[in-house]
DOVEX-753708 format. One record per atom (N, C-alpha, C, CB): residue in one letter; atom name; x, y, z; residue number from 1. Coordinates in nm, 2 decimals. Glycine has a CB too. Example, Ala and Ser with C-alpha at 12.3 -4.5 7.8 and 13.67 -1.06 7.14 Angstrom:
<sites>
resn, name, u, v, w, resi
A, N, 1.32, -0.57, 0.78, 1
A, CA, 1.23, -0.45, 0.78, 1
A, C, 1.32, -0.33, 0.78, 1
A, CB, 1.13, -0.45, 0.90, 1
S, N, 1.28, -0.22, 0.71, 2
S, CA, 1.37, -0.11, 0.71, 2
S, C, 1.29, 0.00, 0.79, 2
S, CB, 1.41, -0.06, 0.57, 2
</sites>
This chain:
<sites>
resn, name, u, v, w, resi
X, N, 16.38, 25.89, 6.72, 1
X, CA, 16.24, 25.88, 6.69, 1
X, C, 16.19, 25.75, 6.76, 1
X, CB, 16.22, 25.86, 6.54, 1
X, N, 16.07, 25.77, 6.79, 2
X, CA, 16.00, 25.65, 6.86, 2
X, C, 16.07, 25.60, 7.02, 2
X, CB, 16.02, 25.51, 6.74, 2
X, N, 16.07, 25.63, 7.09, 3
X, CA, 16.13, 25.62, 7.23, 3
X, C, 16.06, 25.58, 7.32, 3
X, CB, 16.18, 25.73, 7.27, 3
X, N, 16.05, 25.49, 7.39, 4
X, CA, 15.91, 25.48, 7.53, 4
X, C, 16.03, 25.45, 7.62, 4
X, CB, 15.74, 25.33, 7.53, 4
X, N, 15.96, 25.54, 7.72, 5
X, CA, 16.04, 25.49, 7.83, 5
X, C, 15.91, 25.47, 7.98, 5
X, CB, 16.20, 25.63, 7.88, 5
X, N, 15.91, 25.38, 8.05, 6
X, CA, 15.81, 25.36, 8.13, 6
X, C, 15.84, 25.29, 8.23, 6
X, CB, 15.72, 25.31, 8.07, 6
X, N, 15.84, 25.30, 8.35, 7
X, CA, 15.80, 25.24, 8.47, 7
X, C, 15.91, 25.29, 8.54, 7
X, CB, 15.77, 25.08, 8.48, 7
X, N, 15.96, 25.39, 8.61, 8
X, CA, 16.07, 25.44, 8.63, 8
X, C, 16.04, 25.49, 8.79, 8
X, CB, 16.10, 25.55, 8.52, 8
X, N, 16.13, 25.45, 8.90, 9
X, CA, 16.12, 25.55, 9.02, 9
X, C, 16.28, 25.58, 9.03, 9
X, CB, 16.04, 25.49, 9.17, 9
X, N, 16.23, 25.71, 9.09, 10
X, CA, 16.38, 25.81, 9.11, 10
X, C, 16.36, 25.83, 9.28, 10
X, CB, 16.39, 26.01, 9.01, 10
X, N, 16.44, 25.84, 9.30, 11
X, CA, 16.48, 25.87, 9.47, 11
X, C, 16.62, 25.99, 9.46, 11
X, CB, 16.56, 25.68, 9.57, 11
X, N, 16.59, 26.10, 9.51, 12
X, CA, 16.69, 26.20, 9.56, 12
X, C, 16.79, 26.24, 9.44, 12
X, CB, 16.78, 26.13, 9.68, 12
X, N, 16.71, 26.27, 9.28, 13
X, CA, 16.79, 26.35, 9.19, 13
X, C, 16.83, 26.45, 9.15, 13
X, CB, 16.77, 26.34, 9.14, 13
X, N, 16.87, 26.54, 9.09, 14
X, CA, 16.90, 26.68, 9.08, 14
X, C, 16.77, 26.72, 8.95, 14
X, CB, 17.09, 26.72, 9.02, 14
X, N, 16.78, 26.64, 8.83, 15
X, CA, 16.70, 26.64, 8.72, 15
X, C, 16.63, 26.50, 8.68, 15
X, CB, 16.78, 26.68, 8.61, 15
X, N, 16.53, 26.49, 8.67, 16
X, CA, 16.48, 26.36, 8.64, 16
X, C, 16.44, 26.33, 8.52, 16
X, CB, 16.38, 26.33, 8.71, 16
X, N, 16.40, 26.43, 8.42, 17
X, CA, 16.39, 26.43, 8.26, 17
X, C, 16.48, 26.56, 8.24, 17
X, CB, 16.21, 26.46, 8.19, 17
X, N, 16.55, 26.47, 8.16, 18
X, CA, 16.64, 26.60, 8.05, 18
X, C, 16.62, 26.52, 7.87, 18
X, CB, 16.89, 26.61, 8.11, 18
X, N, 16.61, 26.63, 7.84, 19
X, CA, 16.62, 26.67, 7.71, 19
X, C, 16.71, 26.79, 7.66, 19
X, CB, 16.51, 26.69, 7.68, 19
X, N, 16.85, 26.81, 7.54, 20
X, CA, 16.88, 26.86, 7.55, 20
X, C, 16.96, 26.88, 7.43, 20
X, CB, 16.90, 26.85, 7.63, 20
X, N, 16.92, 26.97, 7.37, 21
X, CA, 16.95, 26.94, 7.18, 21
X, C, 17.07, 27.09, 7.16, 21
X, CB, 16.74, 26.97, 7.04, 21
X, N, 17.11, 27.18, 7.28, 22
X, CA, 17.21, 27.25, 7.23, 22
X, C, 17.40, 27.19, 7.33, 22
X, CB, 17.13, 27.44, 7.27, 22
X, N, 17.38, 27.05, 7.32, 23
X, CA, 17.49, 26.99, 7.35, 23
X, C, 17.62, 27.08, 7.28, 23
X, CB, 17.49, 26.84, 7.29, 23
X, N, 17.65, 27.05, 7.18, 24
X, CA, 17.78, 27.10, 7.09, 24
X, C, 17.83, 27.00, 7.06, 24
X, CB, 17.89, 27.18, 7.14, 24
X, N, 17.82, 26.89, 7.09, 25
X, CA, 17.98, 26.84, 7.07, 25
X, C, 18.01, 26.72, 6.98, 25
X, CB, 18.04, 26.80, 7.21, 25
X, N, 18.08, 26.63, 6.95, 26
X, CA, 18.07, 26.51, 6.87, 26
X, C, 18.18, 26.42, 6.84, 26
X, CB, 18.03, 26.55, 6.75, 26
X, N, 18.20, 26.30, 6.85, 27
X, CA, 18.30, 26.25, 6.90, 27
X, C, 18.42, 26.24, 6.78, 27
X, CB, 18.26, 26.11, 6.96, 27
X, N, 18.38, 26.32, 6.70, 28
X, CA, 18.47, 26.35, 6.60, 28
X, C, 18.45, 26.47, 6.48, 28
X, CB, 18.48, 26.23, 6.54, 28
X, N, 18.55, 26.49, 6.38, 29
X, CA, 18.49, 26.56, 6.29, 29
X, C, 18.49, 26.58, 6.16, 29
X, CB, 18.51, 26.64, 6.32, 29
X, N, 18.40, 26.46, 6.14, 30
X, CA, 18.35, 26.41, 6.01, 30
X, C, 18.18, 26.42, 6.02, 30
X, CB, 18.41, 26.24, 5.97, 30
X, N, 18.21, 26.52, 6.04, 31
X, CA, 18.00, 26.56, 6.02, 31
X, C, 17.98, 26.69, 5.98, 31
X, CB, 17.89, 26.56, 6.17, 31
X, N, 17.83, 26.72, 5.94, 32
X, CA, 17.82, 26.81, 5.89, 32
X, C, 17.76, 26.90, 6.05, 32
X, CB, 17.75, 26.79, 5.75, 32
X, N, 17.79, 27.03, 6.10, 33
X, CA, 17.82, 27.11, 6.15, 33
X, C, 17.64, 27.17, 6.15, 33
X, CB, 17.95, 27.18, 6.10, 33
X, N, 17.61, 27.15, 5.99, 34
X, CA, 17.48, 27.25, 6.00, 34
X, C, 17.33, 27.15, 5.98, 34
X, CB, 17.49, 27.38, 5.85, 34
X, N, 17.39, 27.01, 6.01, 35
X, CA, 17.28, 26.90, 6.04, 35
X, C, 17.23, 26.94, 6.12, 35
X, CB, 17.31, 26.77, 6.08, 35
X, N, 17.08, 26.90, 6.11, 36
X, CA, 16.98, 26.91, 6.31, 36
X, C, 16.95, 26.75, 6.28, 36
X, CB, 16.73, 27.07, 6.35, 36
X, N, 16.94, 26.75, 6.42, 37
X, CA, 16.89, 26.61, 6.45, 37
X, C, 16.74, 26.60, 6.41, 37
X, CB, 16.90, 26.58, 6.61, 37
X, N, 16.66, 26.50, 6.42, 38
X, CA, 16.51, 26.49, 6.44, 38
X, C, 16.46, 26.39, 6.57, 38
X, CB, 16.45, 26.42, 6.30, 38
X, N, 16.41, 26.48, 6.64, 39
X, CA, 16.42, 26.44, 6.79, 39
X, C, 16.20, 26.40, 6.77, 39
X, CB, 16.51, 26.63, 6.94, 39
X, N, 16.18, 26.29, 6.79, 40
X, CA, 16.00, 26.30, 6.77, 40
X, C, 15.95, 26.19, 6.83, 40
X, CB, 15.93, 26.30, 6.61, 40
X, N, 15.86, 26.17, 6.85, 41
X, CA, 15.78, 26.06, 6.88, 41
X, C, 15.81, 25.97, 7.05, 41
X, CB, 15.80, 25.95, 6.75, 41
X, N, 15.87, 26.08, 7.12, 42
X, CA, 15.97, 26.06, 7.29, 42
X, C, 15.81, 26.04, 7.37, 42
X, CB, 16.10, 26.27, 7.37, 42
X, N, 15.78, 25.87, 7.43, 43
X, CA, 15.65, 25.87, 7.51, 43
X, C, 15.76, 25.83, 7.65, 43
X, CB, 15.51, 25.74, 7.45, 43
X, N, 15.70, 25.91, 7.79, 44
X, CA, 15.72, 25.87, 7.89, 44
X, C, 15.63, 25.85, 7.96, 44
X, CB, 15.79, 25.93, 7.93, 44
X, N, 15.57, 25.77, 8.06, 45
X, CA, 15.47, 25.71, 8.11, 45
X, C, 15.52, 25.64, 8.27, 45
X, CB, 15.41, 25.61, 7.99, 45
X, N, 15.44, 25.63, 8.31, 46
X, CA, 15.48, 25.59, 8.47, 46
X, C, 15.58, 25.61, 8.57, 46
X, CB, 15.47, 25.50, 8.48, 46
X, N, 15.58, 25.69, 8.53, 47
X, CA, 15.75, 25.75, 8.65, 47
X, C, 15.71, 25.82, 8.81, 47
X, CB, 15.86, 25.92, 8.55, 47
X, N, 15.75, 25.80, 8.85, 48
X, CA, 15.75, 25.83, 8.99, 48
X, C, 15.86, 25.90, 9.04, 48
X, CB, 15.74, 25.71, 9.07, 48
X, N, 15.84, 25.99, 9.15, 49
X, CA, 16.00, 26.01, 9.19, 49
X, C, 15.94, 26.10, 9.33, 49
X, CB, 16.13, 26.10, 9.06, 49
X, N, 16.09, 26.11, 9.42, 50
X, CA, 16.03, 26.16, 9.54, 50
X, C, 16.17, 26.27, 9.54, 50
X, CB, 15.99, 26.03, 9.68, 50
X, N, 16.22, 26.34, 9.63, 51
X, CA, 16.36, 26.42, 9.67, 51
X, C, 16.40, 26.45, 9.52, 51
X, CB, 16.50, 26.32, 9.76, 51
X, N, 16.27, 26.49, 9.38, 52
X, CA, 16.36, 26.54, 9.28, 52
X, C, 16.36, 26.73, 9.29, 52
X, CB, 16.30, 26.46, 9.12, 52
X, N, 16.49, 26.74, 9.26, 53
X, CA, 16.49, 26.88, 9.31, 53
X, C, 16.45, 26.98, 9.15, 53
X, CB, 16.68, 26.92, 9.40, 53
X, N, 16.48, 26.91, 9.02, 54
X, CA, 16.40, 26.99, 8.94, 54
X, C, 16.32, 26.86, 8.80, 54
X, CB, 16.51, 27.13, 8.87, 54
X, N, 16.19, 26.86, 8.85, 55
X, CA, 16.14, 26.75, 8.76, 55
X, C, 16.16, 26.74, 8.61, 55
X, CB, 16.01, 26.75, 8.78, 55
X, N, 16.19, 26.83, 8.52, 56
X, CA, 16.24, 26.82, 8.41, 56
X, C, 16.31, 26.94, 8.31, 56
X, CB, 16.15, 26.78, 8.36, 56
X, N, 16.35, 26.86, 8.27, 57
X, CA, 16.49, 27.00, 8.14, 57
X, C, 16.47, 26.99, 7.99, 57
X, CB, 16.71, 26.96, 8.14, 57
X, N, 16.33, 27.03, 7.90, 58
X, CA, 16.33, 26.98, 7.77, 58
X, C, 16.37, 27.11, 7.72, 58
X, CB, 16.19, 26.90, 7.72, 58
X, N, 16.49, 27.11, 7.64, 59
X, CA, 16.55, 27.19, 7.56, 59
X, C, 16.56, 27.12, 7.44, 59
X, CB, 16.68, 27.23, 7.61, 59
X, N, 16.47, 27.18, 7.37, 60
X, CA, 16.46, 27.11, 7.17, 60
X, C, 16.60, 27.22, 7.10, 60
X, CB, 16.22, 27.18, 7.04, 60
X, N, 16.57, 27.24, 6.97, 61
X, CA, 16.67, 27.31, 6.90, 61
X, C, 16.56, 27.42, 6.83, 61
X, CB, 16.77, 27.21, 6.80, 61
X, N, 16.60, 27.58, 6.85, 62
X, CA, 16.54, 27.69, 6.78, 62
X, C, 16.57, 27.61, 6.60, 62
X, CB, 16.62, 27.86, 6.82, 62
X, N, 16.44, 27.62, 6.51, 63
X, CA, 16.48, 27.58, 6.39, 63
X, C, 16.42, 27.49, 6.37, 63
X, CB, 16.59, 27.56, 6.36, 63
X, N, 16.44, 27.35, 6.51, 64
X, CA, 16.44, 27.22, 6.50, 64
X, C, 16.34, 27.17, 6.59, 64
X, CB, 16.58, 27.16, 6.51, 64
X, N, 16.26, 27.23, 6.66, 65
X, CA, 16.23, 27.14, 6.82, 65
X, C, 16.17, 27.02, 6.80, 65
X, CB, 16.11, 27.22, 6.93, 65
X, N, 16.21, 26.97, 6.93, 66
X, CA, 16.18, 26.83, 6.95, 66
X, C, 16.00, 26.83, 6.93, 66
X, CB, 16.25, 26.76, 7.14, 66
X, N, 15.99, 26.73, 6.86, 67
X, CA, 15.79, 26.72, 6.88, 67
X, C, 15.76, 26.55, 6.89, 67
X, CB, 15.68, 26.79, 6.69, 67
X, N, 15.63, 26.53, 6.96, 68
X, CA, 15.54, 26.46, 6.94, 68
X, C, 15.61, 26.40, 7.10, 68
X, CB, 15.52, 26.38, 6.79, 68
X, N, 15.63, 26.51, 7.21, 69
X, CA, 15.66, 26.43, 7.38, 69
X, C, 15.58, 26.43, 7.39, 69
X, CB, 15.73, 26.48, 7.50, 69
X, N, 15.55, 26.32, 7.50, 70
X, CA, 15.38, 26.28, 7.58, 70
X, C, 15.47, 26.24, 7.65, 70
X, CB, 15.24, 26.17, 7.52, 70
X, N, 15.43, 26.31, 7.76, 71
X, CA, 15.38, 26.27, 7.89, 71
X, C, 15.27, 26.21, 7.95, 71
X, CB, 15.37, 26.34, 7.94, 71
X, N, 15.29, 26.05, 8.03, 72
X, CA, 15.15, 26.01, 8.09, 72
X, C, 15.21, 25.95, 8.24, 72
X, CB, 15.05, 25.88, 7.98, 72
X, N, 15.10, 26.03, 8.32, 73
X, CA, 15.12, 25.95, 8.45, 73
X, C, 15.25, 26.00, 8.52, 73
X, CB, 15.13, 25.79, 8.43, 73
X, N, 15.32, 26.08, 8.52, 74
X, CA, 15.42, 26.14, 8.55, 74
X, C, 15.47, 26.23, 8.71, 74
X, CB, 15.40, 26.20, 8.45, 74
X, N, 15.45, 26.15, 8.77, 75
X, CA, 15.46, 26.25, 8.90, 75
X, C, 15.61, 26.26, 9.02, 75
X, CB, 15.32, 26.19, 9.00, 75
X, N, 15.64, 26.34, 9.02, 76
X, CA, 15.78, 26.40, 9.08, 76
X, C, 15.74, 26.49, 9.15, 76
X, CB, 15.89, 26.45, 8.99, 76
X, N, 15.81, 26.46, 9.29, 77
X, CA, 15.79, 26.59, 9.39, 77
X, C, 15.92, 26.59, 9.43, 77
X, CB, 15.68, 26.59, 9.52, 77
X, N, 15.96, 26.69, 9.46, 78
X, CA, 16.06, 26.80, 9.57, 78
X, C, 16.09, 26.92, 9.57, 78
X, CB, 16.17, 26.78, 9.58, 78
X, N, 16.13, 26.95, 9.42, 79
X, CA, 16.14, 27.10, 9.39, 79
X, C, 16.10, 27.18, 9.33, 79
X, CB, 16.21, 27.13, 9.38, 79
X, N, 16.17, 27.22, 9.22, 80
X, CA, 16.13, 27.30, 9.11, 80
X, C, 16.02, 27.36, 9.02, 80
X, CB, 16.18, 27.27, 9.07, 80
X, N, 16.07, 27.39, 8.91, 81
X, CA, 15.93, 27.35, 8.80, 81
X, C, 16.02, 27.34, 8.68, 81
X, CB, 15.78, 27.49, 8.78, 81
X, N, 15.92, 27.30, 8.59, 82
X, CA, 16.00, 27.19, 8.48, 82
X, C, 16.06, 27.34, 8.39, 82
X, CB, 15.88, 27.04, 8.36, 82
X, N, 16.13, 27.30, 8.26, 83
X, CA, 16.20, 27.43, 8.20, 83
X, C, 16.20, 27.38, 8.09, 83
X, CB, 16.34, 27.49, 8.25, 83
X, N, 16.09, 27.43, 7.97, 84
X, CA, 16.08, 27.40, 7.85, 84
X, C, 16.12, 27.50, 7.73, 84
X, CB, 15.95, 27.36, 7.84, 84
X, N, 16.20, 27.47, 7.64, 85
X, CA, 16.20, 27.56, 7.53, 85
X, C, 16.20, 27.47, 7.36, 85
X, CB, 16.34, 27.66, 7.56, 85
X, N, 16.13, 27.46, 7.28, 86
X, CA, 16.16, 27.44, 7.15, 86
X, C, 16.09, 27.25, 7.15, 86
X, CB, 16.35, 27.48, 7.11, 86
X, N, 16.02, 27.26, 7.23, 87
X, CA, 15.95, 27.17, 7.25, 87
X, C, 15.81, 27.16, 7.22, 87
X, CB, 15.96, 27.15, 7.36, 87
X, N, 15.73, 27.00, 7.17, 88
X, CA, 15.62, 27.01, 7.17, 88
X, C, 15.53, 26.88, 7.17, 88
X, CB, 15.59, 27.09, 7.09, 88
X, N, 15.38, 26.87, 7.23, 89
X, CA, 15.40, 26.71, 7.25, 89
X, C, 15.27, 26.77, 7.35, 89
X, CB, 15.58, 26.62, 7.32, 89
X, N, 15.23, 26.67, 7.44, 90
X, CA, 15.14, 26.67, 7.57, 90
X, C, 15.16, 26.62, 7.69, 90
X, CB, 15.03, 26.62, 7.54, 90
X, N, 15.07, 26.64, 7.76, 91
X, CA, 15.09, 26.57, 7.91, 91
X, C, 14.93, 26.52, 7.94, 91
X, CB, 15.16, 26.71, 8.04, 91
X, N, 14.93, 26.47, 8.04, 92
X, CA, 14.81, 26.37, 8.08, 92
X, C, 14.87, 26.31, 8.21, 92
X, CB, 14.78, 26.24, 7.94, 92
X, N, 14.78, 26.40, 8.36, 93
X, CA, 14.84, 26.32, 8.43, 93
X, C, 15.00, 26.30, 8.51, 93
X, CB, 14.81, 26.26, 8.36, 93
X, N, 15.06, 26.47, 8.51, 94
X, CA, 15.18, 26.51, 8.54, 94
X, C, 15.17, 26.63, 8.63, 94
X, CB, 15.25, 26.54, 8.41, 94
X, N, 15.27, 26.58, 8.74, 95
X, CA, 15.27, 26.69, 8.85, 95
X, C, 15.39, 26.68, 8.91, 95
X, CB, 15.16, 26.70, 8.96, 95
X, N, 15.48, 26.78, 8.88, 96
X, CA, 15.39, 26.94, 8.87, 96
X, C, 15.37, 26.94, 8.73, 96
X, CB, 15.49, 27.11, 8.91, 96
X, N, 15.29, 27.01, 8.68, 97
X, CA, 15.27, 27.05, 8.56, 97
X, C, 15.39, 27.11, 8.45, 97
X, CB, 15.19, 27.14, 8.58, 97
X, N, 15.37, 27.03, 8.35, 98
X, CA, 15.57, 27.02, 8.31, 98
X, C, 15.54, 27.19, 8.23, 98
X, CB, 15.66, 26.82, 8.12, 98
X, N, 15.45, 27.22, 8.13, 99
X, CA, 15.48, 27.41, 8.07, 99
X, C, 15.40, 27.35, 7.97, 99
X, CB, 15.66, 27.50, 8.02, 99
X, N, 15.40, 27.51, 7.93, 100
X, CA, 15.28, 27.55, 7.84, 100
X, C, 15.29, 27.50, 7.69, 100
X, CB, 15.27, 27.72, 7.85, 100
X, N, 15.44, 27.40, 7.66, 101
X, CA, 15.47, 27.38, 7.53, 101
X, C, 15.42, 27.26, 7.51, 101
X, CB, 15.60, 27.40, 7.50, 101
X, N, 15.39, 27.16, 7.61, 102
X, CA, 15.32, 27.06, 7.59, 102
X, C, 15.15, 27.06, 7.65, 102
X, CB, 15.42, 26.96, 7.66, 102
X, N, 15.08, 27.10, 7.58, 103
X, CA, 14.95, 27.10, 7.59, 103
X, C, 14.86, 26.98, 7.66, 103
X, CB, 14.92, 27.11, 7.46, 103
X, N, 14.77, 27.04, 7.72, 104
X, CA, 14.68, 26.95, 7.82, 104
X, C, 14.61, 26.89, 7.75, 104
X, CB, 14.60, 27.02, 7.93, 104
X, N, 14.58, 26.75, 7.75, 105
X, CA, 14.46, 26.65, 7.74, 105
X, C, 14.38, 26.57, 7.81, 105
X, CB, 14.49, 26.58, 7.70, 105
X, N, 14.29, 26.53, 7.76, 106
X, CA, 14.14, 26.49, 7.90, 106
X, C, 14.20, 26.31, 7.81, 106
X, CB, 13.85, 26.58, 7.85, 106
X, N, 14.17, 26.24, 7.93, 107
X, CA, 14.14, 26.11, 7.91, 107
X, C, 14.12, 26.03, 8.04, 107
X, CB, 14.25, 26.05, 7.82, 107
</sites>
């Protein structure tokens, strides 16, 4: 919960935002199996990047999705297009355009 990450340049990456809530795994096994995480309140803001070959990977959890991403100011070029599922949140100011699960805002 509560995450900012901000002022970021990337040079020549494969993925530049990931997000990724169907991991599996856990460094032991003393947990409960049918826990979800609460993934919320994730702000990213000024990033830059140039040679990225796919600008983002937000995979939330069916049941569980990640909410309240914002995107601001966000721009990555080289390849792809971003790949959202179980996500939700906004953008402002992001290109390419990250998907339809984070909703457009005027400011």
């Amino acid at each position: 919960r509560n995450i900012t990450v901000r002022g970021v340049h990337l040079e020549n990456v494969t993925k530049a935002i990931k997000f990724a809530g169907d991991v599996g795994d856990h460094p032991d096994d003393k947990y409960d199996p049918r826990a979800l995480p609460v993934v919320e309140g994730v702000s990213i803001s000024d990033v830059w990047g140039v040679g990225v070959m796919q600008p983002g990977s937000m995979k939330g959890i069916n049941g569980a999705p990640f909410k309240g991403i914002c995107l601001s100011n966000v721009n990555l070029y080289g390849g792809a297009q971003w790949k959202c599922t179980d996500i939700s949140g906004v953008a402002l100011g992001v290109r390419p355009w990250p998907c339809a699960e984070l909703a457009a805002t005027h400011g």
